[in-house]
N, CA, C and O atoms as a GROMACS GRO file, in nm:
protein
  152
    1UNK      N    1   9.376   7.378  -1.314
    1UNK     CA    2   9.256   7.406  -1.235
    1UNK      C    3   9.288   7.401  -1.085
    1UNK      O    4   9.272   7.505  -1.022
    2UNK      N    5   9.331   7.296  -1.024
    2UNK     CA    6   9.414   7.294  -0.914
    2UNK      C    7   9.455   7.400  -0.858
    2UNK      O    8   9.419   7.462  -0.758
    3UNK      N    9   9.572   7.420  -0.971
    3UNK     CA   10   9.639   7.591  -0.938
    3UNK      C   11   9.546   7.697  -0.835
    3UNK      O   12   9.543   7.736  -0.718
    4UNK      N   13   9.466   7.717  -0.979
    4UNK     CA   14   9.364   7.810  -0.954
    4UNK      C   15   9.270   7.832  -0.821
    4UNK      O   16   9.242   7.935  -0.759
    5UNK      N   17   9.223   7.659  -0.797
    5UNK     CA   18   9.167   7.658  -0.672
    5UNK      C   19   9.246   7.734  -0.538
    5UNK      O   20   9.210   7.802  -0.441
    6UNK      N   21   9.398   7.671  -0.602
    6UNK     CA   22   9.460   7.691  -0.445
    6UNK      C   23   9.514   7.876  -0.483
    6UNK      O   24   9.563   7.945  -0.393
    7UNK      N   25   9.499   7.919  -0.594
    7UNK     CA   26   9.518   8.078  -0.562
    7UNK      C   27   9.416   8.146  -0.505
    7UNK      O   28   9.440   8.243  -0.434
    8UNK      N   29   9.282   8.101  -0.528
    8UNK     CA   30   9.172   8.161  -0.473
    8UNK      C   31   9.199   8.108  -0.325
    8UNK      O   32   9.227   8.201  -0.249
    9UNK      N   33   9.199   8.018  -0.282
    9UNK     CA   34   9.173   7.974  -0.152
    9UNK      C   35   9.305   8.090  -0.100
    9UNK      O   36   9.263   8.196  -0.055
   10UNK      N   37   9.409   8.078  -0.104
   10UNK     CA   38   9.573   8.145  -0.113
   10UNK      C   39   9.501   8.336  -0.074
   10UNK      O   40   9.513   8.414   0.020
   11UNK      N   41   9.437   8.338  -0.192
   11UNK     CA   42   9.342   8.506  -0.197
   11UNK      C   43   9.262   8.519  -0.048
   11UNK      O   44   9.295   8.594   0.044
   12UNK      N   45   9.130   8.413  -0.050
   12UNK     CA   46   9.059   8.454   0.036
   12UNK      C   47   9.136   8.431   0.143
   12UNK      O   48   9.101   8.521   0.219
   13UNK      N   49   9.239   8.352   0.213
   13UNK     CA   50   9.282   8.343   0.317
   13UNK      C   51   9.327   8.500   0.359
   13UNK      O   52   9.277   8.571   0.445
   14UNK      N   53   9.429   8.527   0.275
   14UNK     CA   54   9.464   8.650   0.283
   14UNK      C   55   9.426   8.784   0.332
   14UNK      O   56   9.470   8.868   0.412
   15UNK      N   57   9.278   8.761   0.214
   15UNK     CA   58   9.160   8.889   0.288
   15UNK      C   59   9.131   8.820   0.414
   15UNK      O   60   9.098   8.892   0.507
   16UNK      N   61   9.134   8.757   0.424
   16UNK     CA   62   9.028   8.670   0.588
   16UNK      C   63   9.187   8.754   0.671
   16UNK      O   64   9.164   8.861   0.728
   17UNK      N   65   9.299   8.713   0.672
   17UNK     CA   66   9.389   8.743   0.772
   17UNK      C   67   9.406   8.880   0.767
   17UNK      O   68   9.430   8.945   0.869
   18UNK      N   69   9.393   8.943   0.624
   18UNK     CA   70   9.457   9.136   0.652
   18UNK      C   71   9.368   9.198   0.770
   18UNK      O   72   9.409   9.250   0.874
   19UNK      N   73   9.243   9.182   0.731
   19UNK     CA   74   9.151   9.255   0.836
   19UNK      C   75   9.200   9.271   0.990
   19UNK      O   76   9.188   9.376   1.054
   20UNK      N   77   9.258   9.145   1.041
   20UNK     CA   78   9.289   9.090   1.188
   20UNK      C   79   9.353   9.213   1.225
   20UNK      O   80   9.297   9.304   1.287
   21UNK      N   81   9.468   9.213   1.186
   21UNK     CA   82   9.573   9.318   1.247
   21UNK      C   83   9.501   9.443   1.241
   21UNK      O   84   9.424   9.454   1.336
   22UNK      N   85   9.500   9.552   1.151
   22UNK     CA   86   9.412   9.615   1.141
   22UNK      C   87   9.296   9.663   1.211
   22UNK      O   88   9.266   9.782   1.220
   23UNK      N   89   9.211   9.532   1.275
   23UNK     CA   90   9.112   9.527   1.361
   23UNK      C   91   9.181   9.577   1.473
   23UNK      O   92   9.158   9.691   1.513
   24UNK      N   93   9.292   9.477   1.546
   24UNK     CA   94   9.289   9.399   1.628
   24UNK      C   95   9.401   9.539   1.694
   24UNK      O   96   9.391   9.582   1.809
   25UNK      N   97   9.475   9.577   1.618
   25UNK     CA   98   9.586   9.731   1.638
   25UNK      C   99   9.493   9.778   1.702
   25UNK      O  100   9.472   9.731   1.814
   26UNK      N  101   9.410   9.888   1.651
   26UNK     CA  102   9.375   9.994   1.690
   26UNK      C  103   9.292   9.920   1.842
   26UNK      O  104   9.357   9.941   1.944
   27UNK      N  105   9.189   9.857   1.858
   27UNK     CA  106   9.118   9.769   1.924
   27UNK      C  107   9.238   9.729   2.050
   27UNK      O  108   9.180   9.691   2.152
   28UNK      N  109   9.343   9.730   2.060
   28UNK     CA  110   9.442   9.662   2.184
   28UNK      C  111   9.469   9.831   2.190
   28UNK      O  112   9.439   9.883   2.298
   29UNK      N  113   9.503   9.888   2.122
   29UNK     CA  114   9.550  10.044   2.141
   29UNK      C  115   9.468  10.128   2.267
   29UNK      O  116   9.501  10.185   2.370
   30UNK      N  117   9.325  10.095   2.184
   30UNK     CA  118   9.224  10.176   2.272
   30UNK      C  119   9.226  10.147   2.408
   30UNK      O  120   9.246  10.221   2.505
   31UNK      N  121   9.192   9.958   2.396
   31UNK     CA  122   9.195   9.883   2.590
   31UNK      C  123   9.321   9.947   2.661
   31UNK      O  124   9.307   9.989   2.776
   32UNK      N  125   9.470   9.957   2.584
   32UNK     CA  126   9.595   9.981   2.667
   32UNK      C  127   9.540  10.071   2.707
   32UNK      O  128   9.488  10.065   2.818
   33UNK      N  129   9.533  10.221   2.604
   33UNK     CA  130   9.486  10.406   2.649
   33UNK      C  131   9.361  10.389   2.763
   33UNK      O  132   9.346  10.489   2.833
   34UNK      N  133   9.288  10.297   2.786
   34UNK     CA  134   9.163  10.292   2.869
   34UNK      C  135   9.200  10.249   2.980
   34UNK      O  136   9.156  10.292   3.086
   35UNK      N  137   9.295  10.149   2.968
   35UNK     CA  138   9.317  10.058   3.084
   35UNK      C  139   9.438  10.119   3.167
   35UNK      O  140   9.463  10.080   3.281
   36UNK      N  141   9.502  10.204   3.110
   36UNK     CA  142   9.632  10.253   3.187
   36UNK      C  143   9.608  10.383   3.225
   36UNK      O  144   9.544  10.456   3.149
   37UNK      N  145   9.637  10.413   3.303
   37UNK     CA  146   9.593  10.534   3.470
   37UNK      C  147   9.694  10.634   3.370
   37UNK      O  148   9.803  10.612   3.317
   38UNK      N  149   9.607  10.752   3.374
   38UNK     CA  150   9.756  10.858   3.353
   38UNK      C  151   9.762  10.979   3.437
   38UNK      O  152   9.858  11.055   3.430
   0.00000   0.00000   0.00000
């Protein structure tokens, strides 16, 4: 049971962290393209 707890917890962490990058890429991409003079 243990196990189990800590695979779910192990899971949701996971989904909780994939999103970040993902977000966080495109989102720093845009500020650089906005923020830098061309």
């Amino acid at each position: 049971m243990r196990g189990g707890v800590g695979a779910d917890v192990k899971k949701i962490m996971t989904l909780a962290l994939l999103p970040a990058p993902a977000l966080a890429s495109p989102a720093h991409a845009e500020v650089t393209a906005t923020s830098a003079p061309e």
